[in-house]
C-alpha positions as a LaTeX table, in Angstrom:
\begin{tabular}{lrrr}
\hline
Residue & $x$ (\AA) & $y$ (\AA) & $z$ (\AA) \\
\hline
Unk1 & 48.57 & $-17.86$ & $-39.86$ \\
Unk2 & 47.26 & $-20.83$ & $-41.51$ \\
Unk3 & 43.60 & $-21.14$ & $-42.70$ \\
Unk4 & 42.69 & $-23.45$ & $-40.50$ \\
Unk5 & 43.59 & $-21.87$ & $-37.02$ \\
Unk6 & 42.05 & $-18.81$ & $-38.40$ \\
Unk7 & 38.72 & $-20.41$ & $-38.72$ \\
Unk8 & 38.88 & $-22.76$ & $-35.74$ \\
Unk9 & 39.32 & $-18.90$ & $-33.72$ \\
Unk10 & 36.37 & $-17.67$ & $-35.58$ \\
Unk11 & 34.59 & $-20.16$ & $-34.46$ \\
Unk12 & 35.57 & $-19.94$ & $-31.26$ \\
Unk13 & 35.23 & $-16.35$ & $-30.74$ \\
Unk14 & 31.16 & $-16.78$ & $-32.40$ \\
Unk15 & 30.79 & $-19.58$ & $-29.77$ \\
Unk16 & 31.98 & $-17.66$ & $-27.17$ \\
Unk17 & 29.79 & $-14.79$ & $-28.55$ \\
Unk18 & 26.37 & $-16.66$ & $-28.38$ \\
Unk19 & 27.25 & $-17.74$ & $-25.00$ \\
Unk20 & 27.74 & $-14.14$ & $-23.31$ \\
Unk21 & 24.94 & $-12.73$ & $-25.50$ \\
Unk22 & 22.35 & $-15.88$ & $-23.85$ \\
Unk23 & 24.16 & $-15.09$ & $-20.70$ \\
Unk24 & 23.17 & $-11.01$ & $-20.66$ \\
Unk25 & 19.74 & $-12.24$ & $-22.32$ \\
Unk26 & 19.28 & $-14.13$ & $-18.96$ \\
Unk27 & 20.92 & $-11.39$ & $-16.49$ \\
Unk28 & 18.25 & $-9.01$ & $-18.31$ \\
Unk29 & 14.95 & $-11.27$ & $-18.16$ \\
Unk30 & 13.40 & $-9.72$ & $-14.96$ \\
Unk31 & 10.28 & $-11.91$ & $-13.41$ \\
Unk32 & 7.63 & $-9.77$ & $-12.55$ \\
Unk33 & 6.50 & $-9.74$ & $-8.59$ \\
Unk34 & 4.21 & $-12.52$ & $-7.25$ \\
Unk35 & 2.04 & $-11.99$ & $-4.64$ \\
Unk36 & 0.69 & $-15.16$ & $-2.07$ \\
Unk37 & $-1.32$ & $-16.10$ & 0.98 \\
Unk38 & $-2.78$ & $-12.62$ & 0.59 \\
Unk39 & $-5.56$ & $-11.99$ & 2.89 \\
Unk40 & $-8.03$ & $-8.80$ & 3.90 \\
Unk41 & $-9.52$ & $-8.32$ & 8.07 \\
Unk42 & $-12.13$ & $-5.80$ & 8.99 \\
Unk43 & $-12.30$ & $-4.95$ & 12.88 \\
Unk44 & $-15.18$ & $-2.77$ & 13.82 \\
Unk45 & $-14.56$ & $-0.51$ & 16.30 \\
Unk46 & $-15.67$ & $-0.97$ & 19.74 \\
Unk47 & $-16.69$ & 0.80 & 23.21 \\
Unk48 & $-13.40$ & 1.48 & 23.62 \\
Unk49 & $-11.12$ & 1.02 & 21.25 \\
Unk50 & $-11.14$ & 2.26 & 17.53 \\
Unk51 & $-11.21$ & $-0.78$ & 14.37 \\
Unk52 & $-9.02$ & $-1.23$ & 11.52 \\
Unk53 & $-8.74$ & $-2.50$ & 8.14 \\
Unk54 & $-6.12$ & $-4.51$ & 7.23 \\
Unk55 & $-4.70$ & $-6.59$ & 4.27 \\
Unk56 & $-1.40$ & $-8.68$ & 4.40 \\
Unk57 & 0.28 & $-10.20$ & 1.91 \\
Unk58 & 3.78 & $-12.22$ & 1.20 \\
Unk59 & 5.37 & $-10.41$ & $-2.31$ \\
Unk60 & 8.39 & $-11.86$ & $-3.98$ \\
Unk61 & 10.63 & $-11.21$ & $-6.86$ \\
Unk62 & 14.34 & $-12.05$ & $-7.61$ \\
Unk63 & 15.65 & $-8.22$ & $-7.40$ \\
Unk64 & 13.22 & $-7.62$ & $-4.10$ \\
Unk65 & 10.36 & $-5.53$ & $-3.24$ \\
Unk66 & 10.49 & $-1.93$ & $-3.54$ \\
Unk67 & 6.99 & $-0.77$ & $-2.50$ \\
Unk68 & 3.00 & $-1.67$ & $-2.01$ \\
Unk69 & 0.71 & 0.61 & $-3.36$ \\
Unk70 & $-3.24$ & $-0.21$ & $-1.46$ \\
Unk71 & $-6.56$ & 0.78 & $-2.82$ \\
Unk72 & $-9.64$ & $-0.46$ & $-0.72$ \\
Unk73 & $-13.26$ & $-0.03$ & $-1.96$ \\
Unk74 & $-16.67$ & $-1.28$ & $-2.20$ \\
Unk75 & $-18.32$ & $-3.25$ & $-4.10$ \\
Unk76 & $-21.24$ & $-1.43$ & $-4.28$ \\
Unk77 & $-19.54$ & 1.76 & $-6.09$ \\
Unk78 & $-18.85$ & $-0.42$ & $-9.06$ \\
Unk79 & $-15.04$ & 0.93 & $-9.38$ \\
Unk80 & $-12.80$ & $-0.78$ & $-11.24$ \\
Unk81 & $-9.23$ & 0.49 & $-10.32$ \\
Unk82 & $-6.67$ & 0.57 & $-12.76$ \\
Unk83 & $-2.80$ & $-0.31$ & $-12.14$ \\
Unk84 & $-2.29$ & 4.07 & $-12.54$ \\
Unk85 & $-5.23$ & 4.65 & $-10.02$ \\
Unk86 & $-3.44$ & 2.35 & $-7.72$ \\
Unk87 & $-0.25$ & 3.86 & $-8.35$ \\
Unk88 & $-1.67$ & 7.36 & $-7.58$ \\
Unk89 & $-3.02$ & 6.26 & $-4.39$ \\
Unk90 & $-1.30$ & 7.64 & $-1.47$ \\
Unk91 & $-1.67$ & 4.41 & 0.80 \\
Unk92 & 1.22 & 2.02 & 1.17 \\
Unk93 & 1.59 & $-1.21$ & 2.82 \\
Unk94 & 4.86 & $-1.29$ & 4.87 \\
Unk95 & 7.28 & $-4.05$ & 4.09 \\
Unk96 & 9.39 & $-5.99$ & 5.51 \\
Unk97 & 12.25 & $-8.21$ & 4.10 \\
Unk98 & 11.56 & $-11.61$ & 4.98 \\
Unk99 & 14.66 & $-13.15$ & 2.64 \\
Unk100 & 16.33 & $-11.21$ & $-0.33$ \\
Unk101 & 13.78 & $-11.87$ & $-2.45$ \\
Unk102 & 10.52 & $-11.59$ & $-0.56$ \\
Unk103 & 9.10 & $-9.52$ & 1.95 \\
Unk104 & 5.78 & $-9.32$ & 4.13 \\
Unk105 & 3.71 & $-6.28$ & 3.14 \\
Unk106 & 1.19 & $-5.04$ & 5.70 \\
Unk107 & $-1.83$ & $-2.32$ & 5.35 \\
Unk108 & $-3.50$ & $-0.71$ & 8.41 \\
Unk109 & $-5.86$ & 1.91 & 8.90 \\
Unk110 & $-7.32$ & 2.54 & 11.78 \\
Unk111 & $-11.37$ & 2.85 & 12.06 \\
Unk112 & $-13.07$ & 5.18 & 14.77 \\
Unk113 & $-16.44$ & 4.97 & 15.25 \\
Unk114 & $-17.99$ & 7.69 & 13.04 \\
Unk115 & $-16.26$ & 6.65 & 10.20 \\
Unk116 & $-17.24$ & 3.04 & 10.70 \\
Unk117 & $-20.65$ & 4.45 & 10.79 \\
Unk118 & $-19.81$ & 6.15 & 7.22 \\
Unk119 & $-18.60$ & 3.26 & 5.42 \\
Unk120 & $-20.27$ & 1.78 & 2.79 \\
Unk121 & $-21.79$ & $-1.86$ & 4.03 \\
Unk122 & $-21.47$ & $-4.69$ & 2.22 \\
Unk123 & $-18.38$ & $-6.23$ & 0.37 \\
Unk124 & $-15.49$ & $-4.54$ & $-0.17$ \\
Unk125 & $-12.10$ & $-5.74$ & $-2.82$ \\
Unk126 & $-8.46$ & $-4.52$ & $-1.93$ \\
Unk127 & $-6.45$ & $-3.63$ & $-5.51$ \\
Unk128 & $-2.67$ & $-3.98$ & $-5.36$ \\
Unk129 & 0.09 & $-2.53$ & $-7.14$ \\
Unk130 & 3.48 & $-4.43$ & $-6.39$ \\
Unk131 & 6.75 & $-3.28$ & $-7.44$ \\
Unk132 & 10.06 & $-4.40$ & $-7.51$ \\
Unk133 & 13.53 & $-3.31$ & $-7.06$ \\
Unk134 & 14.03 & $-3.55$ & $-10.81$ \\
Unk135 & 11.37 & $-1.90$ & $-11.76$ \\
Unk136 & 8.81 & $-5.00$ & $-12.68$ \\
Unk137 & 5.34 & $-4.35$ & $-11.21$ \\
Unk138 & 2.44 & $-7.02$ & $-10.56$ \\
Unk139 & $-0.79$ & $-4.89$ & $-10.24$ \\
Unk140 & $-3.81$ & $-7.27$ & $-9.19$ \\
Unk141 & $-7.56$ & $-5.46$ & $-8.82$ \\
Unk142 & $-9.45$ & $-7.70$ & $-6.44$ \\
Unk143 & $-6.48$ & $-9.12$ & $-4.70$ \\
Unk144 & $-8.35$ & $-9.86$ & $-1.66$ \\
Unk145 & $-11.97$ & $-9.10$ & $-0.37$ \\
Unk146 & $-13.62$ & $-8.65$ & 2.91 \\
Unk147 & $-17.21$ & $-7.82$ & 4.39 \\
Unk148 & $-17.89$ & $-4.33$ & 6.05 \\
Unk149 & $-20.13$ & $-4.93$ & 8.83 \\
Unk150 & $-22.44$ & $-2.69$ & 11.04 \\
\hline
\end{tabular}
């Protein structure tokens, strides 16, 4: 084999080499989840029907949502969540796919009228924990916030 064939395949095959190493570099770069038009809703409970406390949000990310983790609190007991006090909440949003990569994540509790009465007045934040299908997580503490009423 002559010299220069040899080398023109060495090249080749190093060319070829940088472009499948970029290419996994890319497959492997994982976005983390974004989270829009995110919004909080306090209904107080009436004569006959019990309130609720909701937060909805749109979450997105190119390998899809796995799950919503949902921490609601007031201002006035000076928390300051962290992503692993999130995580370790047990209060999940349910999802829904809205398109492969994004889904509509809703959180509902219900308020009856004594506990309404127990809640802390005043202005409460909503923390977040997103994560996706690969694994990438988007944790955001005052993701949304929303008044507490008599």
């Amino acid at each position: 084999m002559s010299k220069r064939i040899l080398f023109s395949s060495l090249i080749g095959a190093v060319a070829l080499g940088g472009v499948a190493a970029g290419g996994l570099a890319l497959a492997s770069a994982s976005t983390e989840p974004t989270l829009e038009h995110g919004s909080a809703r306090y209904t107080a409970p009436s004569d006959g029907s019990e309130g609720s406390l909701t937060y909805t949000v749109d979450v997105s990310d190119d390998s899809g949502i796995r799950s919503l983790k949902v921490l609601a609190w007031p201002a006035s007991s000076k928390l300051d969540p962290t992503a692993a006090e999130v995580r370790s909440a047990n209060e999940s949003a349910k999802c829904q796919s809205t398109s492969d990569e994004t889904a509509r994540c809703t959180y509902g509790e219900k308020v009856t009228k004594q506990e309404a009465a127990d809640l802390a007045k005043g202005t409460w934040y909503v923390s977040v924990l997103a994560t996706a299908e690969d694994g990438g997580t988007t944790f955001v503490a005052r993701a949304a916030t929303v008044d507490i009423t008599g």
